[in-house]
N, CA, C and O of each residue as an XYZ file, in Angstrom:
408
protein
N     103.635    140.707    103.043
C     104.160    139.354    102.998
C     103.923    138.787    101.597
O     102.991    139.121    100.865
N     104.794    137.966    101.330
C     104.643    137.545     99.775
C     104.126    136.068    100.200
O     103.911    135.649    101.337
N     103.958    135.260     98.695
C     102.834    134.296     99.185
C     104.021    132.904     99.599
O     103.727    131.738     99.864
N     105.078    133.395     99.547
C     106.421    132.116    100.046
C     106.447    132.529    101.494
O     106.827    131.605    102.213
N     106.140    133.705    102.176
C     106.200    133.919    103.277
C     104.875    133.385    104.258
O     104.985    132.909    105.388
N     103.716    133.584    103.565
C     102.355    133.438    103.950
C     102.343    131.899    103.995
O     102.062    131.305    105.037
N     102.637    131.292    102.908
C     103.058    129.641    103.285
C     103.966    129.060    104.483
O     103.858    127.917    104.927
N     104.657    129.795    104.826
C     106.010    129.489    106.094
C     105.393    129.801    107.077
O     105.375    128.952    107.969
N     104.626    131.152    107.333
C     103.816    131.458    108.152
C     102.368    130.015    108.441
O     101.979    129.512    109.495
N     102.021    129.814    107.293
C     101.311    129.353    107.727
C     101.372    127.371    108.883
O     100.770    126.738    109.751
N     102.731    127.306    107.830
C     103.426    126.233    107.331
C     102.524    125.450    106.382
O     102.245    124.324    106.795
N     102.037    125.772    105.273
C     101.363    124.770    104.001
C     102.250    125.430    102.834
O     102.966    126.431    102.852
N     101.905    124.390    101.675
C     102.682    124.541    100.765
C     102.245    126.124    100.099
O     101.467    126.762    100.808
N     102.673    126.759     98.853
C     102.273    127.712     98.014
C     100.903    127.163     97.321
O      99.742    127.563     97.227
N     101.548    126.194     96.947
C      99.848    125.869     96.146
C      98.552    125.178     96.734
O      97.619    124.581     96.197
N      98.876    125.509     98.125
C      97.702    125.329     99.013
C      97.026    126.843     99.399
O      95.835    126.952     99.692
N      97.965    127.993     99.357
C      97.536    129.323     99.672
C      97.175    129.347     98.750
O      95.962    129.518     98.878
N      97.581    129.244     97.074
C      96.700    129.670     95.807
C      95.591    129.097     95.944
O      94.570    129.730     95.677
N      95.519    127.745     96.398
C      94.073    126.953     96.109
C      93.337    127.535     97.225
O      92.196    127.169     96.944
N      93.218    128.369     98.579
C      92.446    128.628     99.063
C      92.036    130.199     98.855
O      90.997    130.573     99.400
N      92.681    130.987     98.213
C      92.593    132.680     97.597
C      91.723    132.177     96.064
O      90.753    132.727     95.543
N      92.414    131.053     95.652
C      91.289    130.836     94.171
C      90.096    130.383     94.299
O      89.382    130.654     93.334
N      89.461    129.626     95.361
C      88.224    129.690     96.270
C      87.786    130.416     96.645
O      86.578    130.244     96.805
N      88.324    131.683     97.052
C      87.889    132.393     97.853
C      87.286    132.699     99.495
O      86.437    133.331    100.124
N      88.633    131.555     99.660
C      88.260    131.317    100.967
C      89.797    131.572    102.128
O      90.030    130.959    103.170
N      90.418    132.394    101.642
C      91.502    133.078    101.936
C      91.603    134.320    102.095
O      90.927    134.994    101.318
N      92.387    135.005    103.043
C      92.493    136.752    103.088
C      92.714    137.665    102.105
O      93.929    137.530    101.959
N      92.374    138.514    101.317
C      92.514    139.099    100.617
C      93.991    139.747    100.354
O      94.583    140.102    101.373
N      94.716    139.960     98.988
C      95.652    140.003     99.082
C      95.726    141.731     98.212
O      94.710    142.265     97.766
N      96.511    142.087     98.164
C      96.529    142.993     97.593
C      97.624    142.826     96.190
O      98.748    142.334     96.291
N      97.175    143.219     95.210
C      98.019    143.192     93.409
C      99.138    144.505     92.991
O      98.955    145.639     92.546
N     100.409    143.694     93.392
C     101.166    144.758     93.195
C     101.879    144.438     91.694
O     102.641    143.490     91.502
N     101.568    145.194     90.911
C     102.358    144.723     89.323
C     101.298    143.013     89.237
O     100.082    142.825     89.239
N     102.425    142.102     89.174
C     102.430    140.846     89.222
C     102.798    140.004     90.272
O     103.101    138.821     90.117
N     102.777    140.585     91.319
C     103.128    139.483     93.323
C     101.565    139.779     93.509
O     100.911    140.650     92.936
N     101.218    139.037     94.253
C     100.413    139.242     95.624
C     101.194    139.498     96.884
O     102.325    139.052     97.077
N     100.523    140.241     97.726
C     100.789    140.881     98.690
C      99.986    140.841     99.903
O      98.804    141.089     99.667
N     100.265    140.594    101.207
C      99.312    140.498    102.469
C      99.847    141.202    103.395
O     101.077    141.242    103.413
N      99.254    141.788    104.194
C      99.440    142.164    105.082
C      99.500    141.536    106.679
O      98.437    141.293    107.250
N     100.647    141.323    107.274
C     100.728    140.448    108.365
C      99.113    140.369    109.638
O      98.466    139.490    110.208
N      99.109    141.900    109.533
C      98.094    141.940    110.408
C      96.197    141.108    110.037
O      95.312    140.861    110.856
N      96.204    140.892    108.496
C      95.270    140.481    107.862
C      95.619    139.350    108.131
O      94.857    138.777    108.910
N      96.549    138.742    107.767
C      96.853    136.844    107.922
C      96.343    136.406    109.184
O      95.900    135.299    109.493
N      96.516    137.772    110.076
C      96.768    137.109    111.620
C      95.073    137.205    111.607
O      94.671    136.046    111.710
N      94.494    137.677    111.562
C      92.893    138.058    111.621
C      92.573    137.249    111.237
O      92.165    136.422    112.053
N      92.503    136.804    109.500
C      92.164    135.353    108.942
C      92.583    134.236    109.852
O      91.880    133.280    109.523
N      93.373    133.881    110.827
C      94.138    133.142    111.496
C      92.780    132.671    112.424
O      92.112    131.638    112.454
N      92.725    133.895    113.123
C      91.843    134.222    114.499
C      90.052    133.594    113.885
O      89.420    132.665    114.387
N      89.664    134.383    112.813
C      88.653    133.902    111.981
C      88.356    132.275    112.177
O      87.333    131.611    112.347
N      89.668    131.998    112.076
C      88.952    130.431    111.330
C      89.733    129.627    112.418
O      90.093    128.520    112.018
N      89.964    129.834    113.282
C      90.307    129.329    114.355
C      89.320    128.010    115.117
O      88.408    128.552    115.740
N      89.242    126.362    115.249
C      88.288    125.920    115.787
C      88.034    126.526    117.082
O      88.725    127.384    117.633
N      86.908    125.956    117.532
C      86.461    126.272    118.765
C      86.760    125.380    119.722
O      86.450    124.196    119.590
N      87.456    125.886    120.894
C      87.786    125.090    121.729
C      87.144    124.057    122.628
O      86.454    124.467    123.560
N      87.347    122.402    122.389
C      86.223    121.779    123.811
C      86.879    121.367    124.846
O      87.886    120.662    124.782
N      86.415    121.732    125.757
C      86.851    121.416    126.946
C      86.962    119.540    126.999
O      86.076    118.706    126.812
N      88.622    119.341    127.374
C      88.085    117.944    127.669
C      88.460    117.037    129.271
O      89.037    117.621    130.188
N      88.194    116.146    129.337
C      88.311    115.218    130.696
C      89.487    115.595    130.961
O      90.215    115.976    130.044
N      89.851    115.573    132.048
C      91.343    115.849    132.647
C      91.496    114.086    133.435
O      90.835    113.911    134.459
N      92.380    112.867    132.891
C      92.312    112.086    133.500
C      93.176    111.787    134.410
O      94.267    112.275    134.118
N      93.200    110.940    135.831
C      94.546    111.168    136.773
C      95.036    109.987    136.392
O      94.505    108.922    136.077
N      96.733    110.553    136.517
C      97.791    109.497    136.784
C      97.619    108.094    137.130
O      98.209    107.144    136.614
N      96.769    108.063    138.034
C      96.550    106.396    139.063
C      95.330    106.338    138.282
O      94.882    105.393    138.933
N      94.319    106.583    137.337
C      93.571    105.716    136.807
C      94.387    105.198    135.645
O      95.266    105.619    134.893
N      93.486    103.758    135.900
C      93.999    103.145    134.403
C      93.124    103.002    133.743
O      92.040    103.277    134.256
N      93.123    102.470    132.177
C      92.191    102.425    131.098
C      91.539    100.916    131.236
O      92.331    100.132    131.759
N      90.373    100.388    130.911
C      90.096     99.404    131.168
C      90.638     98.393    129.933
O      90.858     97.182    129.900
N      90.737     99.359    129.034
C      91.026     98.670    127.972
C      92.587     98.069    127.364
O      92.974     97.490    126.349
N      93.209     98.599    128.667
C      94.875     98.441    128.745
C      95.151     97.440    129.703
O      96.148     96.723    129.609
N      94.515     97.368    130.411
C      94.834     96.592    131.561
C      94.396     95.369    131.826
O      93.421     95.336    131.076
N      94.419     94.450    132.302
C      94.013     92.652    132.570
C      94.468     92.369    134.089
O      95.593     92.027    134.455
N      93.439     92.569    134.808
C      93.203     92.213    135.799
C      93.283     90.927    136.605
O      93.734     90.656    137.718
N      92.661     90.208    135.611
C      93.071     88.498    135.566
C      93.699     87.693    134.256
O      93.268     87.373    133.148
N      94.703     87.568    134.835
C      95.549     87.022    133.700
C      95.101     86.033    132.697
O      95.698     85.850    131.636
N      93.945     85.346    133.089
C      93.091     84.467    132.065
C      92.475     85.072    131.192
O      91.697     84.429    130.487
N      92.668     86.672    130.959
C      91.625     87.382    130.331
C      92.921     87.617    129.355
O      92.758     87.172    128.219
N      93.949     88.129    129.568
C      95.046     88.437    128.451
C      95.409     87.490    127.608
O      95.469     86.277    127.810
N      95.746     88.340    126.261
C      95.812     87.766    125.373
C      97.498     86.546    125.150
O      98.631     86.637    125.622
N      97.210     86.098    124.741
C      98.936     84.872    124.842
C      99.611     85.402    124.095
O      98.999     86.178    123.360
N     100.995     85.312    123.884
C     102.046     86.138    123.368
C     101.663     85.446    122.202
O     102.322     86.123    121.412
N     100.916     84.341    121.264
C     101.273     84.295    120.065
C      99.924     85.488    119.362
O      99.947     85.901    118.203
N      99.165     85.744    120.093
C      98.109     86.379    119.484
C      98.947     87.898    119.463
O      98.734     88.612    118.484
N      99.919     88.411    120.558
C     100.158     89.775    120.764
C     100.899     89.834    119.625
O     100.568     90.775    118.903
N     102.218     88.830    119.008
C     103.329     88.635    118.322
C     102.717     88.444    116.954
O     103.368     88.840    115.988
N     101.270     87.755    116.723
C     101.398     87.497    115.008
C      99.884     87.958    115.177
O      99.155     87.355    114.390
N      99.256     88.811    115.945
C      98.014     89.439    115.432
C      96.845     88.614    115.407
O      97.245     87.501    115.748
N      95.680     88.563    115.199
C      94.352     88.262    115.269
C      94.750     87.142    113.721
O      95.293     87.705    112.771
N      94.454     85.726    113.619
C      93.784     85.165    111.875
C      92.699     84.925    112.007
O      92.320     84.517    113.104
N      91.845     85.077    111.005
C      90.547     84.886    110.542
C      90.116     83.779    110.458
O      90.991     83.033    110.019
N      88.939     83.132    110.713
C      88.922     81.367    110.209
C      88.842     81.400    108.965
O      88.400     80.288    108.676
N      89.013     82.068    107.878
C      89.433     81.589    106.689
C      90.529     81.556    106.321
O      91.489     81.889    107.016
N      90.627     80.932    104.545
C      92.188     80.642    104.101
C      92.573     81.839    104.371
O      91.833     82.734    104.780
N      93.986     81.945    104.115
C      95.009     83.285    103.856
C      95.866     82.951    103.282
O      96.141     81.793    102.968
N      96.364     83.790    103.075
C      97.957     83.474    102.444
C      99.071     82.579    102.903
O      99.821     81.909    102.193
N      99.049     82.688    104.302
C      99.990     81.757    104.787
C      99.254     80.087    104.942
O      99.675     79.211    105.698
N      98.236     79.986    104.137
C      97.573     78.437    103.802
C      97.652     77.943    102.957
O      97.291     76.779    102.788
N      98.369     78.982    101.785
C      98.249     78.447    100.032
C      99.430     77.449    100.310
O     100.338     77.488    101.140
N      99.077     76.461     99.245
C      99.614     75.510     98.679
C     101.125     75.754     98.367
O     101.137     76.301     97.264
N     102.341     75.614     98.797
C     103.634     76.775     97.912
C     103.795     76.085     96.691
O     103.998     76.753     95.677
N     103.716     74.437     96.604
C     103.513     73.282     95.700
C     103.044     74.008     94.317
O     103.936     73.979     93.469
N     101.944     74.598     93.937
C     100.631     74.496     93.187
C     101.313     76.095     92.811
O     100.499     76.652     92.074
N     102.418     76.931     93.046
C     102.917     77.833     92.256
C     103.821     77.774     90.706
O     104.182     78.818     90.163
Protein backbone atom coordinates (compact mmCIF):
# COMPACT_ATOMS: atom_id res chain seq x y z
CA UNK A 1 0.00 0.00 0.00
CA UNK A 2 1.36 3.39 -0.73
CA UNK A 3 1.04 6.11 1.85
CA UNK A 4 -2.24 7.82 -0.31
CA UNK A 5 -3.73 4.46 0.20
CA UNK A 6 -2.77 3.96 3.98
CA UNK A 7 -4.40 7.48 4.51
CA UNK A 8 -7.90 6.34 2.76
CA UNK A 9 -7.55 3.28 4.62
CA UNK A 10 -7.13 4.90 7.46
CA UNK A 11 -9.26 7.90 6.57
CA UNK A 12 -6.53 10.76 7.95
CA UNK A 13 -4.78 12.99 5.91
CA UNK A 14 -0.99 12.00 4.34
CA UNK A 15 0.61 14.26 6.60
CA UNK A 16 -0.87 12.75 9.54
CA UNK A 17 0.63 9.14 8.46
CA UNK A 18 4.09 11.01 7.95
CA UNK A 19 3.72 12.68 11.33
CA UNK A 20 3.00 9.41 13.05
CA UNK A 21 6.00 7.03 11.05
CA UNK A 22 8.28 10.34 11.86
CA UNK A 23 7.50 9.65 15.60
CA UNK A 24 7.74 6.51 15.40
CA UNK A 25 4.71 5.60 16.37
CA UNK A 26 3.38 4.04 13.15
CA UNK A 27 3.84 0.55 11.31
CA UNK A 28 6.83 0.11 9.73
CA UNK A 29 7.04 0.68 6.17
CA UNK A 30 9.22 -0.74 3.90
CA UNK A 31 11.82 1.73 1.28
CA UNK A 32 11.34 1.00 -2.13
CA UNK A 33 13.73 3.44 -4.32
CA UNK A 34 11.91 6.62 -3.04
CA UNK A 35 7.84 5.41 -1.97
CA UNK A 36 7.19 3.91 1.20
CA UNK A 37 5.49 0.86 1.19
CA UNK A 38 3.09 -1.23 3.74
CA UNK A 39 1.86 -4.07 3.81
CA UNK A 40 -2.02 -4.45 4.23
CA UNK A 41 -1.69 -7.17 6.64
CA UNK A 42 0.79 -4.88 8.92
CA UNK A 43 -1.70 -1.79 8.82
CA UNK A 44 -4.34 -4.17 9.89
CA UNK A 45 -2.17 -5.43 12.99
CA UNK A 46 -1.12 -1.79 13.81
CA UNK A 47 -4.99 -1.25 13.59
CA UNK A 48 -5.73 -4.16 16.13
CA UNK A 49 -2.57 -2.85 18.34
CA UNK A 50 -3.87 0.36 19.11
CA UNK A 51 -7.29 -0.35 19.19
CA UNK A 52 -9.12 1.29 22.61
CA UNK A 53 -10.40 -0.96 24.98
CA UNK A 54 -13.80 -1.58 25.09
CA UNK A 55 -16.28 -0.34 28.26
CA UNK A 56 -19.10 -1.79 28.75
CA UNK A 57 -21.87 0.73 29.10
CA UNK A 58 -25.57 1.18 30.75
CA UNK A 59 -28.08 -0.08 28.41
CA UNK A 60 -30.97 2.56 29.14
CA UNK A 61 -34.87 1.67 28.44
CA UNK A 62 -37.12 3.42 26.15
CA UNK A 63 -39.79 4.42 29.02
CA UNK A 64 -37.09 5.90 31.25
CA UNK A 65 -36.69 9.42 31.07
CA UNK A 66 -33.74 11.70 31.96
CA UNK A 67 -34.32 13.81 34.91
CA UNK A 68 -32.66 16.38 33.41
CA UNK A 69 -35.06 16.61 30.30
CA UNK A 70 -38.06 16.44 31.82
CA UNK A 71 -40.35 18.91 34.24
CA UNK A 72 -42.65 17.27 36.06
CA UNK A 73 -44.20 20.37 37.43
CA UNK A 74 -44.60 22.96 35.21
CA UNK A 75 -43.50 25.65 37.81
CA UNK A 76 -40.14 24.14 37.57
CA UNK A 77 -39.72 24.82 33.61
CA UNK A 78 -38.05 27.25 32.27
CA UNK A 79 -40.42 30.28 30.36
CA UNK A 80 -40.07 30.53 26.72
CA UNK A 81 -38.11 33.83 27.09
CA UNK A 82 -35.27 32.10 28.99
CA UNK A 83 -35.51 28.89 26.34
CA UNK A 84 -35.62 31.63 23.22
CA UNK A 85 -32.80 34.23 24.36
CA UNK A 86 -30.69 31.99 26.80
CA UNK A 87 -29.51 32.57 30.42
CA UNK A 88 -28.18 36.96 31.03
CA UNK A 89 -25.87 37.55 33.61
CA UNK A 90 -26.59 40.36 36.20
CA UNK A 91 -24.05 42.30 34.64
CA UNK A 92 -23.76 44.92 31.77
CA UNK A 93 -23.55 43.30 28.25
CA UNK A 94 -23.70 44.35 25.16
CA UNK A 95 -27.20 44.62 24.65
CA UNK A 96 -26.98 47.55 27.68
CA UNK A 97 -24.42 49.83 25.97
CA UNK A 98 -25.41 53.15 25.40
CA UNK A 99 -26.00 53.09 21.16
CA UNK A 100 -25.95 57.17 21.86
CA UNK A 101 -22.19 57.29 23.25
CA UNK A 102 -20.89 55.45 19.76
Amino acid sequence: MTIDEVAAELRVSVPTVRWLRQGGRFAPAVRVGRRLLWDRDVITDWIDQHREPTVARKTVSSTAKSPHLSFPDPRHAPTRAVRAEGFRGTGPGPHDLDQGSR
